[in-house]
Structures are given as structure tokens and as C-alpha cells.
N, CA, C and O atoms as a MOPAC input file, in Angstrom:
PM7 MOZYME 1SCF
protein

 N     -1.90000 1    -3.38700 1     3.45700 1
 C     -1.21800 1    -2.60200 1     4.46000 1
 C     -1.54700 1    -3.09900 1     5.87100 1
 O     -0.64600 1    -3.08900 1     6.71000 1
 N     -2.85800 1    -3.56300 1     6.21800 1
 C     -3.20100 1    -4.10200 1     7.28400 1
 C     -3.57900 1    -5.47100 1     7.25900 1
 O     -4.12800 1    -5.85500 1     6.22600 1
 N     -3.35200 1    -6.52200 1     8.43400 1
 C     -3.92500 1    -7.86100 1     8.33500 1
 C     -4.87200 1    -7.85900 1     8.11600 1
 O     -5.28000 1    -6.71900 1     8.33900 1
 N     -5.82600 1    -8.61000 1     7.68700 1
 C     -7.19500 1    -8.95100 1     7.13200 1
 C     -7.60900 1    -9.39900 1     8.52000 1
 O     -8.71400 1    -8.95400 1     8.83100 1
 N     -7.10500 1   -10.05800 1     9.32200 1
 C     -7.97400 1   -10.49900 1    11.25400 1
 C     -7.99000 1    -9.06100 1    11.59300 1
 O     -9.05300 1    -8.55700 1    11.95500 1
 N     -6.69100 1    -8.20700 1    11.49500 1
 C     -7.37200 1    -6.93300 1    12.09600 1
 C     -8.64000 1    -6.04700 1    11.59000 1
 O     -9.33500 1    -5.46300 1    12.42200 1
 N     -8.90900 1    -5.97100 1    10.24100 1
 C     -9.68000 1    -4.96800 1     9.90000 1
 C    -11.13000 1    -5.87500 1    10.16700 1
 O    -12.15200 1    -5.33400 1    10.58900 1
 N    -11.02700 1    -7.48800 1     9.81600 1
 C    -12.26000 1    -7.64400 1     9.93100 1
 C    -13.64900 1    -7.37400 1    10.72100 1
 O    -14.74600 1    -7.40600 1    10.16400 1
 N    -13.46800 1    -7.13100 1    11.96100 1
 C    -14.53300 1    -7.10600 1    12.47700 1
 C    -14.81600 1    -5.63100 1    12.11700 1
 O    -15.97800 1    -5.23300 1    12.20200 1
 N    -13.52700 1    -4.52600 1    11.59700 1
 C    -14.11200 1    -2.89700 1    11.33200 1
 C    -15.08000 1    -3.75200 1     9.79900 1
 O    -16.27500 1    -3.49400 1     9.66000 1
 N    -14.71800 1    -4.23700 1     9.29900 1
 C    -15.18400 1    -4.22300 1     7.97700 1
 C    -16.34200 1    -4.43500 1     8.18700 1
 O    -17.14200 1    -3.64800 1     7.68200 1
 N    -16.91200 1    -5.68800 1     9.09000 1
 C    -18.20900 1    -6.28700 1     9.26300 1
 C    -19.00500 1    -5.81800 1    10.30400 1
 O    -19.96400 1    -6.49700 1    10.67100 1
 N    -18.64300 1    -4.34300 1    11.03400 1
 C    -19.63500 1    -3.22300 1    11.21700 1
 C    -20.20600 1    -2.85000 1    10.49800 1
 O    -21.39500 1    -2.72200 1    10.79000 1
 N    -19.90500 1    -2.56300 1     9.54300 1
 C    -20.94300 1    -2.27300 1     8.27500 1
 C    -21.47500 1    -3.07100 1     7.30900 1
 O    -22.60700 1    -2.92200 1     6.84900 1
 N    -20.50800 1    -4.12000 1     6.90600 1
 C    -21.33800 1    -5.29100 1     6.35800 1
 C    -22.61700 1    -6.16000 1     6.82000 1
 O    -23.57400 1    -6.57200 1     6.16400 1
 N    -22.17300 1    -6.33700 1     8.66400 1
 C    -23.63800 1    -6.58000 1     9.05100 1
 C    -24.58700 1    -6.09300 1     8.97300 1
 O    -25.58400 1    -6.75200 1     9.26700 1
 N    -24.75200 1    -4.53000 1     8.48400 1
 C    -25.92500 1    -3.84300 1     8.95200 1
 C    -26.33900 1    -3.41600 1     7.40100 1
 O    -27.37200 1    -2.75700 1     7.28100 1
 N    -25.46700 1    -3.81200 1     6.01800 1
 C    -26.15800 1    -4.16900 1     4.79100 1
 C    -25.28700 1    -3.36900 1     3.63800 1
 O    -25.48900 1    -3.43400 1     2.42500 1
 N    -24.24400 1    -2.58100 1     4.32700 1
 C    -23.10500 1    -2.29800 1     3.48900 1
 C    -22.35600 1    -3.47700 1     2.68900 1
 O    -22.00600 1    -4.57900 1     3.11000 1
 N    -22.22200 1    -2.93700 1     1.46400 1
 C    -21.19300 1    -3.89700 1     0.14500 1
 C    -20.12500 1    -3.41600 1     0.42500 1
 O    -19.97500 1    -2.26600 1     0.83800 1
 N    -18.95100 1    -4.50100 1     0.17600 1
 C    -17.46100 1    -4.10100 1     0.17100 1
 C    -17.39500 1    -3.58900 1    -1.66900 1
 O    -17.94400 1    -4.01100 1    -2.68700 1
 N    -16.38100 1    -2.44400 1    -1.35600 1
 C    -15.77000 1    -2.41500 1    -3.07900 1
 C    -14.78400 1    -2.48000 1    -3.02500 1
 O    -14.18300 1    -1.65300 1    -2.34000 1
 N    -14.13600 1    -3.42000 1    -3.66300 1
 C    -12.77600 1    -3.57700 1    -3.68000 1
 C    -11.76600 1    -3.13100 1    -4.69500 1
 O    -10.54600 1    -3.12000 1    -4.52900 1
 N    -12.57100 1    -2.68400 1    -6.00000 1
 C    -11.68800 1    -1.99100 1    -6.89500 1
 C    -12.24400 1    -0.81200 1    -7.63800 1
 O    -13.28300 1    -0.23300 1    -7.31700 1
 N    -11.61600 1    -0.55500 1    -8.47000 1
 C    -12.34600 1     0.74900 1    -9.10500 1
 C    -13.63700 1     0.59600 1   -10.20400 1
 O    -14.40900 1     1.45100 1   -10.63900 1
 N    -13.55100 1    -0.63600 1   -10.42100 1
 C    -14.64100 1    -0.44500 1   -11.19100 1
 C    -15.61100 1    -1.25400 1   -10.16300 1
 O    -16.78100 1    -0.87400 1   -10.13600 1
 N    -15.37300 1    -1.94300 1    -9.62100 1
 C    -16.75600 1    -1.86300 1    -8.06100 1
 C    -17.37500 1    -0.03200 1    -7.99600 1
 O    -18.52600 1     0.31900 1    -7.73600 1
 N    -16.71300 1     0.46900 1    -8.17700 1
 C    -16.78800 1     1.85600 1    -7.49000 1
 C    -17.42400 1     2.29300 1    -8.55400 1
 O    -18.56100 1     2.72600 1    -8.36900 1
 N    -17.04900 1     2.29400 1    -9.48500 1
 C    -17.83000 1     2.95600 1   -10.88200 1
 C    -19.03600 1     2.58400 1   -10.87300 1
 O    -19.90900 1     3.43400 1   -10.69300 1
 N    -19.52200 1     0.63800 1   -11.14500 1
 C    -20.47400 1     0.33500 1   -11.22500 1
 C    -21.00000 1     0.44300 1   -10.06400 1
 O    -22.17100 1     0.21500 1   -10.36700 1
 N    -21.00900 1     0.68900 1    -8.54700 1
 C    -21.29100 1     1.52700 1    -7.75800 1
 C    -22.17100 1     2.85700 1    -7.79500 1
 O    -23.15900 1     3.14300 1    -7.11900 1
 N    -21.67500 1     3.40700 1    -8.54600 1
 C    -22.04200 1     5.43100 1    -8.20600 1
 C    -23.02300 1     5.26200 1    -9.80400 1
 O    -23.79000 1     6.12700 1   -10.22700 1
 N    -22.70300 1     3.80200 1   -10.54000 1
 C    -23.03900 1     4.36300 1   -11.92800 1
 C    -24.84600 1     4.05400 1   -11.40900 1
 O    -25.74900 1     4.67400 1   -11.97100 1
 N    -25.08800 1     3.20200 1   -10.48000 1
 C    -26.54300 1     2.99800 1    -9.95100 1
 C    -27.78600 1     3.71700 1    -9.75900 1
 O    -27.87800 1     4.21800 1    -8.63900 1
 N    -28.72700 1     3.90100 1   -10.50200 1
 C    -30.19200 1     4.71900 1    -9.88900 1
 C    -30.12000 1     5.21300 1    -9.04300 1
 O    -29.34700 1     4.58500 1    -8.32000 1
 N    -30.60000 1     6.38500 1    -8.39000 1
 C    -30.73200 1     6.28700 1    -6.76100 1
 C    -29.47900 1     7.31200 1    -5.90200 1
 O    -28.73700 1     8.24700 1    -6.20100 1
 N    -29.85200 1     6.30300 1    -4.42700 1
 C    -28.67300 1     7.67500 1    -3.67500 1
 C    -28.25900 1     6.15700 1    -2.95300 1
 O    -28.83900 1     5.16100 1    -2.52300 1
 N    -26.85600 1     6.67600 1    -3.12000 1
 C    -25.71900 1     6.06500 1    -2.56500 1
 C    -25.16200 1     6.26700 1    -1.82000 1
 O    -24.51600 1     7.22400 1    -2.24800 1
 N    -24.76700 1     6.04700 1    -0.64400 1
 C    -24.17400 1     5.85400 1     0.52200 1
 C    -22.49900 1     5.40000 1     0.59200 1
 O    -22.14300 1     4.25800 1     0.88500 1
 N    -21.62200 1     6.44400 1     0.28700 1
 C    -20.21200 1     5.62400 1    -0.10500 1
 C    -19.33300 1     5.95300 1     1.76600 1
 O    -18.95800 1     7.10200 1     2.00000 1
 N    -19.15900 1     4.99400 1     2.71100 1
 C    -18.36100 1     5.23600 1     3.93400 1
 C    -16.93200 1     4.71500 1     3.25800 1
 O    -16.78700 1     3.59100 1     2.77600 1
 N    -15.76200 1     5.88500 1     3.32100 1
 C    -14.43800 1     5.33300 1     3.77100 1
 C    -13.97000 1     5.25400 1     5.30600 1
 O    -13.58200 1     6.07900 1     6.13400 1
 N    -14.29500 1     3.22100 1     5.28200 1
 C    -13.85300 1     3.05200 1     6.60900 1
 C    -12.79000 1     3.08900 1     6.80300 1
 O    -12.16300 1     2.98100 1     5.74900 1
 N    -11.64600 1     3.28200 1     8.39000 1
 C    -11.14600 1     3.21700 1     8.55400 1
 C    -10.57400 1     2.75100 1     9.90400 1
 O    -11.32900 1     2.62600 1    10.86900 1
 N     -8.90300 1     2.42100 1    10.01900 1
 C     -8.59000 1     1.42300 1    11.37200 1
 C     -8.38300 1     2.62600 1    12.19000 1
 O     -7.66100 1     2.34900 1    13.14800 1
 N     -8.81800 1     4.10400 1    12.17000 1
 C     -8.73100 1     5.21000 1    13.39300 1
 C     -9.66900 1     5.15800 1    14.46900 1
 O    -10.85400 1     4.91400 1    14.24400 1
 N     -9.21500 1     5.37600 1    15.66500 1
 C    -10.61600 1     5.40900 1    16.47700 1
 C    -11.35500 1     6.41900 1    16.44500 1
 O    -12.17500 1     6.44300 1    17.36300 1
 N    -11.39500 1     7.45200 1    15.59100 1
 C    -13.14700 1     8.11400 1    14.97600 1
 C    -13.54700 1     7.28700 1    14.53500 1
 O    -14.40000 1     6.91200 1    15.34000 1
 N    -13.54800 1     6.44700 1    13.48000 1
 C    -13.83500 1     5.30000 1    12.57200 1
 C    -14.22600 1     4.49800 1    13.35400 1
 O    -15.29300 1     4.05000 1    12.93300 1
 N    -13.86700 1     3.92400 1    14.56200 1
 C    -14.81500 1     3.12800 1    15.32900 1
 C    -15.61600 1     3.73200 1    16.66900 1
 O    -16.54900 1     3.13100 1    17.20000 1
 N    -15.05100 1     5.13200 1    17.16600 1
 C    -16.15800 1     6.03000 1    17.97600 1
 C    -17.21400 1     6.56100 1    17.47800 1
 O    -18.26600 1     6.73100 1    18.09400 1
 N    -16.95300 1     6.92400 1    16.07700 1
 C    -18.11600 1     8.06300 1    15.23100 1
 C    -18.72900 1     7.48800 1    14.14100 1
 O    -19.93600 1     7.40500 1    13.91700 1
 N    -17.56300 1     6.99700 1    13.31400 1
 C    -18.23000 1     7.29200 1    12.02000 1
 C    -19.44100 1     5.72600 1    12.06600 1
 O    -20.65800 1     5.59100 1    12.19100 1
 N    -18.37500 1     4.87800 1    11.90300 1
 C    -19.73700 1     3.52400 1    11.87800 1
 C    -20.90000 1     3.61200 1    12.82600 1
 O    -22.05300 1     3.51300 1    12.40800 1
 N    -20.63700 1     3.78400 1    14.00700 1
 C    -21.96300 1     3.91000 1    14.61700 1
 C    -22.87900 1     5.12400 1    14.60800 1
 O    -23.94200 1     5.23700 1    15.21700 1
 N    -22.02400 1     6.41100 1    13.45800 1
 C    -23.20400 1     7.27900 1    13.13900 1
 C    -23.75300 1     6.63200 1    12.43000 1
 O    -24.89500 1     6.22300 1    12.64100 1
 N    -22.75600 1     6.26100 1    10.93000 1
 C    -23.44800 1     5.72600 1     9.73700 1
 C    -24.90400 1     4.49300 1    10.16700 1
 O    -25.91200 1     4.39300 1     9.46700 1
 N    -24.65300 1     3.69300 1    11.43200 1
 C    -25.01400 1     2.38900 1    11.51200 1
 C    -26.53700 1     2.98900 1    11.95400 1
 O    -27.58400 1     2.54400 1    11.48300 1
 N    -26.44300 1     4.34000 1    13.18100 1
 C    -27.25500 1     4.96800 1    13.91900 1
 C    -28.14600 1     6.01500 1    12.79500 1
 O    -29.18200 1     6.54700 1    13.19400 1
 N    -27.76000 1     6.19900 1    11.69600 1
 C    -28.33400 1     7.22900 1    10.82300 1
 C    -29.75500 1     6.42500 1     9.53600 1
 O    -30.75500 1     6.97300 1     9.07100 1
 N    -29.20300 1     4.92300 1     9.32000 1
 C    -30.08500 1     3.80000 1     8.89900 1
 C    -31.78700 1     3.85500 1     9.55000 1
 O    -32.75300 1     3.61900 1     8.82500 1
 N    -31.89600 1     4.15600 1    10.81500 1
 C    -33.00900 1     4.24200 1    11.23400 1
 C    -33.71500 1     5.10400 1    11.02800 1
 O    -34.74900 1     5.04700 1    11.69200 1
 N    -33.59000 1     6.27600 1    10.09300 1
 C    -34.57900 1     6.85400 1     9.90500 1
 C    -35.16700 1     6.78500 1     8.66100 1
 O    -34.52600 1     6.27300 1     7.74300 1
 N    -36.43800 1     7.27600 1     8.44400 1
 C    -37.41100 1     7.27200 1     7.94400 1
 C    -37.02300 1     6.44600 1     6.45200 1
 O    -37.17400 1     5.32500 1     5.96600 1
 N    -36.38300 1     7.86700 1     6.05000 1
 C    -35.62900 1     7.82500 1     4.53400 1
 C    -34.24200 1     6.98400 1     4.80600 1
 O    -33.83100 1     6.80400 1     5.95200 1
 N    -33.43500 1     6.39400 1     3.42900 1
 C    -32.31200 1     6.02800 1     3.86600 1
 C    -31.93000 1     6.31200 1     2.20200 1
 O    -32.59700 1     6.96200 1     1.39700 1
 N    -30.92500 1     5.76200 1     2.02800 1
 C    -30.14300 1     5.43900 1     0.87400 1
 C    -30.46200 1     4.11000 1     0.04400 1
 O    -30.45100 1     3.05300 1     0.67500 1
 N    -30.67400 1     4.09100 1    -0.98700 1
 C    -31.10300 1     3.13300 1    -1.63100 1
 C    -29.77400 1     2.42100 1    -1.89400 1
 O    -30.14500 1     1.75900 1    -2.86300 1
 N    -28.65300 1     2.12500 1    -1.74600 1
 C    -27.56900 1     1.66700 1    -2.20100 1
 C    -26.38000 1     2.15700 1    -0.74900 1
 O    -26.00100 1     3.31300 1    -0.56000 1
 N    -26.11600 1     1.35400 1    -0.17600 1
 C    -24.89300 1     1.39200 1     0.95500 1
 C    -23.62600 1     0.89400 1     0.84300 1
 O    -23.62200 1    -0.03800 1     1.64700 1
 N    -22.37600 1     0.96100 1     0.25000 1
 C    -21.20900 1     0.59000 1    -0.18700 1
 C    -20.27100 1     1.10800 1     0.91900 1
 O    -20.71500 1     1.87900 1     1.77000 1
 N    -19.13500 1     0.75200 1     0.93000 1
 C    -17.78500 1     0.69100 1     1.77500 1
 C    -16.82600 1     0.90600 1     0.75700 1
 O    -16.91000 1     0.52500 1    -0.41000 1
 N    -16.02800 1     1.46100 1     1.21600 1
 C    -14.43500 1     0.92200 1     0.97800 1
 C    -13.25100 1     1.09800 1     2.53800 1
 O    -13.42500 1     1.56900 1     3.66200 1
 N    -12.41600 1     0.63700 1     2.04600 1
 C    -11.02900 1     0.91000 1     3.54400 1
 C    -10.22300 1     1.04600 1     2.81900 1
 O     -9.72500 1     0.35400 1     1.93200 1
 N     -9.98400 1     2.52200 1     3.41800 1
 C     -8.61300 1     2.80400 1     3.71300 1
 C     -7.22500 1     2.53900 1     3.87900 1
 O     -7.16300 1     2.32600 1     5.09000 1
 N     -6.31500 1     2.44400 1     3.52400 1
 C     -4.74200 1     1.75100 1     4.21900 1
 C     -5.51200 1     0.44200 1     2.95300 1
 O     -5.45500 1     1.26100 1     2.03600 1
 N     -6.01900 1    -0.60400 1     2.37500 1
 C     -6.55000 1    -1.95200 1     2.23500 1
 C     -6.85300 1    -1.94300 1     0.55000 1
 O     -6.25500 1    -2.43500 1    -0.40700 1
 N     -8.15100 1    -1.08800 1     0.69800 1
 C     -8.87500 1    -1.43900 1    -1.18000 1
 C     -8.23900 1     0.09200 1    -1.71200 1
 O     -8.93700 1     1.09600 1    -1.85700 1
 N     -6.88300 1     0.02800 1    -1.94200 1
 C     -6.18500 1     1.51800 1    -2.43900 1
 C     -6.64100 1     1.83200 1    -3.56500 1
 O     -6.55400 1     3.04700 1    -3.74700 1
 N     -7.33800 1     0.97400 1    -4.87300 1
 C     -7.90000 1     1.56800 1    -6.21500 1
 C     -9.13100 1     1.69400 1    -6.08400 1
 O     -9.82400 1     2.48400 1    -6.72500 1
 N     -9.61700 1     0.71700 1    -5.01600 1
 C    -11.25400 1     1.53000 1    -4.84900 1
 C    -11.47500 1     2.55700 1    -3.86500 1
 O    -12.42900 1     3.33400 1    -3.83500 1
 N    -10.59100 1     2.49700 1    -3.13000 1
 C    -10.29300 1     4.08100 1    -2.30500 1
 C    -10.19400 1     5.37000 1    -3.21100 1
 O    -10.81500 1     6.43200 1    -3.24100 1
 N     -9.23200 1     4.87400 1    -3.88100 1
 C     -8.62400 1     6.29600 1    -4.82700 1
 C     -9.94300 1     6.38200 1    -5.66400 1
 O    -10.53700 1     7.43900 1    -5.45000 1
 N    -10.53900 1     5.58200 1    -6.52800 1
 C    -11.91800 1     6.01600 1    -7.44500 1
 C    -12.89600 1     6.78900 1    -6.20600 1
 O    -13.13700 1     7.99400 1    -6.14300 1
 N    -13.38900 1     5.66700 1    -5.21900 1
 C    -14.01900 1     7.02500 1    -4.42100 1
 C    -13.64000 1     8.30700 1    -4.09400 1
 O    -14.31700 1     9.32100 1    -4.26200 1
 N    -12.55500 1     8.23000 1    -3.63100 1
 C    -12.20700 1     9.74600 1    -3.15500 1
 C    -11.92700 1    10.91500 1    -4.86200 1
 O    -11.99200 1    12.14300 1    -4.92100 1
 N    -11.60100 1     9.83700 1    -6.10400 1
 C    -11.97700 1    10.85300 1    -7.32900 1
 C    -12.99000 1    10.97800 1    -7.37600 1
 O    -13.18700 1    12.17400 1    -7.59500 1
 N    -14.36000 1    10.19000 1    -7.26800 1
 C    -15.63600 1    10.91100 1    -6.87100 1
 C    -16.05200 1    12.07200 1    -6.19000 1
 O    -17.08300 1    12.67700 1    -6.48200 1
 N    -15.11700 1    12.47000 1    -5.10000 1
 C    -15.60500 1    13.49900 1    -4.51200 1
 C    -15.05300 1    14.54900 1    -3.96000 1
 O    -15.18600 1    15.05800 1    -2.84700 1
 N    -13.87600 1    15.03200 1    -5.64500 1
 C    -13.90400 1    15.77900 1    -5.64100 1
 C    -14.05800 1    16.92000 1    -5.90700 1
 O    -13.74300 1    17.09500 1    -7.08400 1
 N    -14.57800 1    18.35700 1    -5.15300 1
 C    -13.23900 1    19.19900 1    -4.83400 1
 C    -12.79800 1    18.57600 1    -3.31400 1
 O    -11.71400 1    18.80100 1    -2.77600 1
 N    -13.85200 1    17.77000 1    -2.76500 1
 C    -12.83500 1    17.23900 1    -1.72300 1
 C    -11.89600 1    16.66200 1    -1.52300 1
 O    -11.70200 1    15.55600 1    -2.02600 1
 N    -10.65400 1    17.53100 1    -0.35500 1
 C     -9.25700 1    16.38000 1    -0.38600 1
 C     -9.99700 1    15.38200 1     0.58600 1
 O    -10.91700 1    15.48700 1     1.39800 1
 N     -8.83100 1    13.93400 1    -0.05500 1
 C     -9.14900 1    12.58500 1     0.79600 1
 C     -8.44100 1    13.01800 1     1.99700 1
 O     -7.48000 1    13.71700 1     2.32000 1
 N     -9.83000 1    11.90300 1     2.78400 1
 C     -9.72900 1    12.09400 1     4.12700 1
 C    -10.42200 1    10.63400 1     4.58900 1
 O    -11.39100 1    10.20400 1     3.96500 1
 N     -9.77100 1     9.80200 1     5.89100 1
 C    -10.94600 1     9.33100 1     6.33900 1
 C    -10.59900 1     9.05400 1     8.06800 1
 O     -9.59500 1     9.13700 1     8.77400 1
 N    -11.81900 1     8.74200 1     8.24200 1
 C    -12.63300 1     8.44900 1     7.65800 1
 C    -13.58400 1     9.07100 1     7.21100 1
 O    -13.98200 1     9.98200 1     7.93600 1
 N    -14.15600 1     8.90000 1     6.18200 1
 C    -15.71900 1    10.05300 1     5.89600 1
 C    -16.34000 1     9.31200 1     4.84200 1
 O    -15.89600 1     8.24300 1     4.42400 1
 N    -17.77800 1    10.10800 1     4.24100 1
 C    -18.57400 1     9.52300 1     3.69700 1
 C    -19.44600 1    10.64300 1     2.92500 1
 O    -19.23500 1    11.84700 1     2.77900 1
 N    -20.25900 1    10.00500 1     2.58400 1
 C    -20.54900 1    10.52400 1     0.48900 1
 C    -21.96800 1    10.22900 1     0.43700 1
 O    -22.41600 1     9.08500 1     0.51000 1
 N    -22.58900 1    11.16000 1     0.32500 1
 C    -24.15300 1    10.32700 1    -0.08400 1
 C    -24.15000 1    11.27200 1    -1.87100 1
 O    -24.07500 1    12.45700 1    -2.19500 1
 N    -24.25900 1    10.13000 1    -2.53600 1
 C    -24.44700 1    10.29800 1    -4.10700 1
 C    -25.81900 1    10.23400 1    -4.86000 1
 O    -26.35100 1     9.13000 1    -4.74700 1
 N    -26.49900 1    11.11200 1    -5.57500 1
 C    -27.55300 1    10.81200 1    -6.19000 1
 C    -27.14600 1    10.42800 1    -7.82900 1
 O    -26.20900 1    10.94100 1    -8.44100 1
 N    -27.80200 1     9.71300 1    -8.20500 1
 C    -27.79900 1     9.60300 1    -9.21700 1
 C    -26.51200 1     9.65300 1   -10.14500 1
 O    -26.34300 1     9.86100 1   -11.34600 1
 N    -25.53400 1     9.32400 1    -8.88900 1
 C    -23.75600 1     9.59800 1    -9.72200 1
 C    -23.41300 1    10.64700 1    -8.90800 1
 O    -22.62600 1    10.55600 1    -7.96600 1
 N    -23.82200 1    11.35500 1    -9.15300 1
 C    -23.73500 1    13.08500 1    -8.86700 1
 C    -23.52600 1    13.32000 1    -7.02900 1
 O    -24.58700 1    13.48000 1    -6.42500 1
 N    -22.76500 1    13.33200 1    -6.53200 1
 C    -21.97600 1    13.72000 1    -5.36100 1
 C    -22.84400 1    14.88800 1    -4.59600 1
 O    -22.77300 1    16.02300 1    -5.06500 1
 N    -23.69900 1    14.64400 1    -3.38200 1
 C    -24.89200 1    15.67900 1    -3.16900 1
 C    -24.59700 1    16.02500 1    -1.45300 1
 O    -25.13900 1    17.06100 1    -1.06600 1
 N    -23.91200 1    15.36600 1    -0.56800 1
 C    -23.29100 1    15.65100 1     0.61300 1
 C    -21.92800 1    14.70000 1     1.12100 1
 O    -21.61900 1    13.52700 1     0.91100 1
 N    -21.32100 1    15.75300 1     1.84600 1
 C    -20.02700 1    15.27900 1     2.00500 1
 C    -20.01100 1    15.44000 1     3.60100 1
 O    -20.62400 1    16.37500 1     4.11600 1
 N    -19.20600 1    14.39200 1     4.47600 1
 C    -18.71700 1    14.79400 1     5.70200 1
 C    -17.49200 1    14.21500 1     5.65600 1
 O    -17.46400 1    13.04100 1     5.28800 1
 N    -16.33800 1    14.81900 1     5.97500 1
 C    -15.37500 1    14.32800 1     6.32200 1
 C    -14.65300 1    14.11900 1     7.12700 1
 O    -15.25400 1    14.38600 1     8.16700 1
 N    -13.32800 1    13.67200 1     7.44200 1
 C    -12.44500 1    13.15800 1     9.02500 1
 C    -13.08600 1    14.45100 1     9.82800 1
 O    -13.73600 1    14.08300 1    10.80700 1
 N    -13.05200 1    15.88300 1     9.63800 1
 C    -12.94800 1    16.61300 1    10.38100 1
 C    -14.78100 1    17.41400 1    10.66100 1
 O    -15.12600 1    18.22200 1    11.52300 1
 N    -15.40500 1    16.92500 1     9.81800 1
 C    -16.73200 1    16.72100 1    10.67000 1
 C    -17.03900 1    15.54800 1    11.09600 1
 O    -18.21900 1    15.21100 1    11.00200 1
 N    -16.02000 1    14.57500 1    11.70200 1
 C    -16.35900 1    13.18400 1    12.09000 1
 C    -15.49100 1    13.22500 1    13.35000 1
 O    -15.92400 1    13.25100 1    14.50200 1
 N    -14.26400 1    13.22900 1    12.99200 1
 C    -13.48300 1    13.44600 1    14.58800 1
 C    -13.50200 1    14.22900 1    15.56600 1
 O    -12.85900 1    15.27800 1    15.52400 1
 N    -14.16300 1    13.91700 1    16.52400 1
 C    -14.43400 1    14.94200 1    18.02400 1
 C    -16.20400 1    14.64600 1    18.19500 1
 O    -16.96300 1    14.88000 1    19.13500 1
 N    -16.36400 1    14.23000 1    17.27100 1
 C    -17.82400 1    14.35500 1    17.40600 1
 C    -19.15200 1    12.93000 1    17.42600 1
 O    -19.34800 1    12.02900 1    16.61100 1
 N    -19.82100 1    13.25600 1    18.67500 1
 C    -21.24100 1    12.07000 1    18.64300 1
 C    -21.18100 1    11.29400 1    17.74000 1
 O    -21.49100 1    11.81100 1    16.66700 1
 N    -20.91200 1    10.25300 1    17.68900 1
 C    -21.47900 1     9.31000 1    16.88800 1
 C    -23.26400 1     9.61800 1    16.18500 1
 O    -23.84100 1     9.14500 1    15.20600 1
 N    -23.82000 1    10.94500 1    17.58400 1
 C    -25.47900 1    10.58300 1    17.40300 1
 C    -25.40600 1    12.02500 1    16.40500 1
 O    -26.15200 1    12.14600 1    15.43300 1
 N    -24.27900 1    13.20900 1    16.84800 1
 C    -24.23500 1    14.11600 1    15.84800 1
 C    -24.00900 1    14.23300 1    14.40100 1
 O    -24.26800 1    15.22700 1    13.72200 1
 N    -23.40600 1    12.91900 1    13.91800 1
 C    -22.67200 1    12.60000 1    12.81200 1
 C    -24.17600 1    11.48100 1    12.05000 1
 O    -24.36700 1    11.29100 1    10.84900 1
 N    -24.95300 1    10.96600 1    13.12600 1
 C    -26.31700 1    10.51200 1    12.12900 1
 C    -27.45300 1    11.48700 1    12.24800 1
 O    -28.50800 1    11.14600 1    11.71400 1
 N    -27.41400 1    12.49700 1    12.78400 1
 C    -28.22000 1    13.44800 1    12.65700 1
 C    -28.30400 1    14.18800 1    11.48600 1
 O    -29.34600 1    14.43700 1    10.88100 1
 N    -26.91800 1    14.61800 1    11.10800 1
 C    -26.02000 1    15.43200 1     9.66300 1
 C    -26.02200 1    14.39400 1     8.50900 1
 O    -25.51900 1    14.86200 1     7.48800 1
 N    -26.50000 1    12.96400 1     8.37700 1
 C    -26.59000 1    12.06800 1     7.79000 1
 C    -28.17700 1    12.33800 1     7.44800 1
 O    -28.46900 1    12.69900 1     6.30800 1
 N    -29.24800 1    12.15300 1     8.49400 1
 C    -30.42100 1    11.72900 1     8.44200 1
 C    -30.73900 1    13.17500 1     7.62800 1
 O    -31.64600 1    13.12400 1     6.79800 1
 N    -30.14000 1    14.28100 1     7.79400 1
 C    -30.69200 1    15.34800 1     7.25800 1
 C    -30.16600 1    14.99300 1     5.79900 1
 O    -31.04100 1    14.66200 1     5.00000 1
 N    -29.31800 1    15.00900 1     5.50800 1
 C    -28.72300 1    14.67300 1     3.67100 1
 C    -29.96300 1    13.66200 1     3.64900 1
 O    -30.93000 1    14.28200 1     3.20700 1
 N    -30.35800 1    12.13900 1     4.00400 1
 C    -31.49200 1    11.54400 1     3.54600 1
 C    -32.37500 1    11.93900 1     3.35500 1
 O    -32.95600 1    11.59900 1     2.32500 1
 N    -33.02900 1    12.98300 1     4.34700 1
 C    -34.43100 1    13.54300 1     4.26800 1
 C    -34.45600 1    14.27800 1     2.86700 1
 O    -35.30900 1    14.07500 1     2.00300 1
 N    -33.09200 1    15.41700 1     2.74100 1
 C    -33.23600 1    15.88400 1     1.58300 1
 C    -33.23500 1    15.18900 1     0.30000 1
 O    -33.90700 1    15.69500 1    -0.59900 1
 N    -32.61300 1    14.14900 1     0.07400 1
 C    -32.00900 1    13.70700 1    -1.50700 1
 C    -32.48200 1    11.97900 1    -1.46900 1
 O    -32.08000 1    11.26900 1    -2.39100 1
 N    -33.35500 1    11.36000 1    -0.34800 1
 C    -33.61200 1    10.54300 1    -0.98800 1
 C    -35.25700 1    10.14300 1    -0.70900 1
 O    -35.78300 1     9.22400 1    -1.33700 1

């Protein structure tokens, strides 16, 4: 849906800082199927997605605790590994951009477009760092 020059540098906000791309659904499966707590961001080409969400997600890494496992997908781009994430989590409707911290498979905090749009980038890793403290 989008050029690959446009999304790249959204993509490699998070890839630089140690996020995996998933590009299909069973990326996504063998994904969530992992030990641990997982970190699933649906990025996206909105400007929350580049005001909030990545530089919460990017800003929320520094603390103490983190996620043992950091994955991606996009929006508008990886549509079957989009759609498996967002069947991960629900009762939530898809939205993005937003993001997923998973334990053990099991779906344990959710934020979505609308706790992401309007808001700090530093408020959105605060509401992050707290899901880490708890679940990992």
C-alpha cells in the first residue's frame, strides 16, 4: 500500500533500537509462541506514530525492566502479520498505531491509537515502563 523509501526510515526507528520486523502470520505466531514478554508495536505512517508512539516505545527501553522479545509489524504494508497481531489482541478493535506487551502468549497490556494520539511521547513510556515493571 505504501512505497518501501517511504516507510523505511518509520520502519528503522525501531529496528535500530532492536525491534524484529514480522512480516507474516506465522512470524507472528512464532513470535507470541516465545518464553517471556513480548513487546508487539503496530507501526504506523500517522503522525502519532512518529510524535508518540516510537519515541515512547524507543523512550520506555530505558528502564530498568524491559521486554525480553521486541517485534514490529506496519500497518497499510505486512496486512497478514498485521491481521495475526491484531487477532492476538483481542477483545481489542484494531487500531494503530498501538502496542501489546505479551507474556508468555497471553496478552497482559494494551495501549491503543487513542491512548497514543494527543499524548507525550514521555506519557506513553511511562504507561509502558509501568506494564514492564509489572510483567517482566
Amino acid at each position: 500500500m505504501y512505497p518501501a523509501d517511504l516507510i523505511k526510515p518509520m520502519r528503522e526507528d525501531l529496528t535500530n533500537i532492536g525491534f524484529s520486523e514480522l512480516h507474516t502470520a506465522q512470524d507472528v505466531t512464532n513470535a507470541l509462541s516465545k518464553e517471556g514478554t513480548t513487546l508487539v508495536v503496530v507501526n504506523s505512517v500517522c503522525g502519532c506514530a512518529a510524535a508518540n508512539a516510537r519515541p515512547g516505545a524507543r523512550m520506555s527501553l530505558q528502564n530498568a525492566k524491559s521486554p525480553d522479545h521486541l517485534v514490529t509489524v506496519f500497518a497499510g504494508v505486512d496486512r497478514d502479520a498485521v491481521d495475526a497481531a491484531r487477532a492476538a489482541m483481542v477483545p481489542f478493535p484494531p487500531s494503530s498505531p498501538s502496542m501489546a506487551l505479551f507474556k508468555n502468549g497471553e496478552l497482559v497490556h494494551m495501549l491503543e491509537r487513542h491512548h497514543i494520539e494527543g499524548r507525550p511521547a514521555d506519557m506513553i513510556s511511562e504507561n509502558l515502563m509501568g506494564a514492564f515493571n509489572q510483567h517482566c
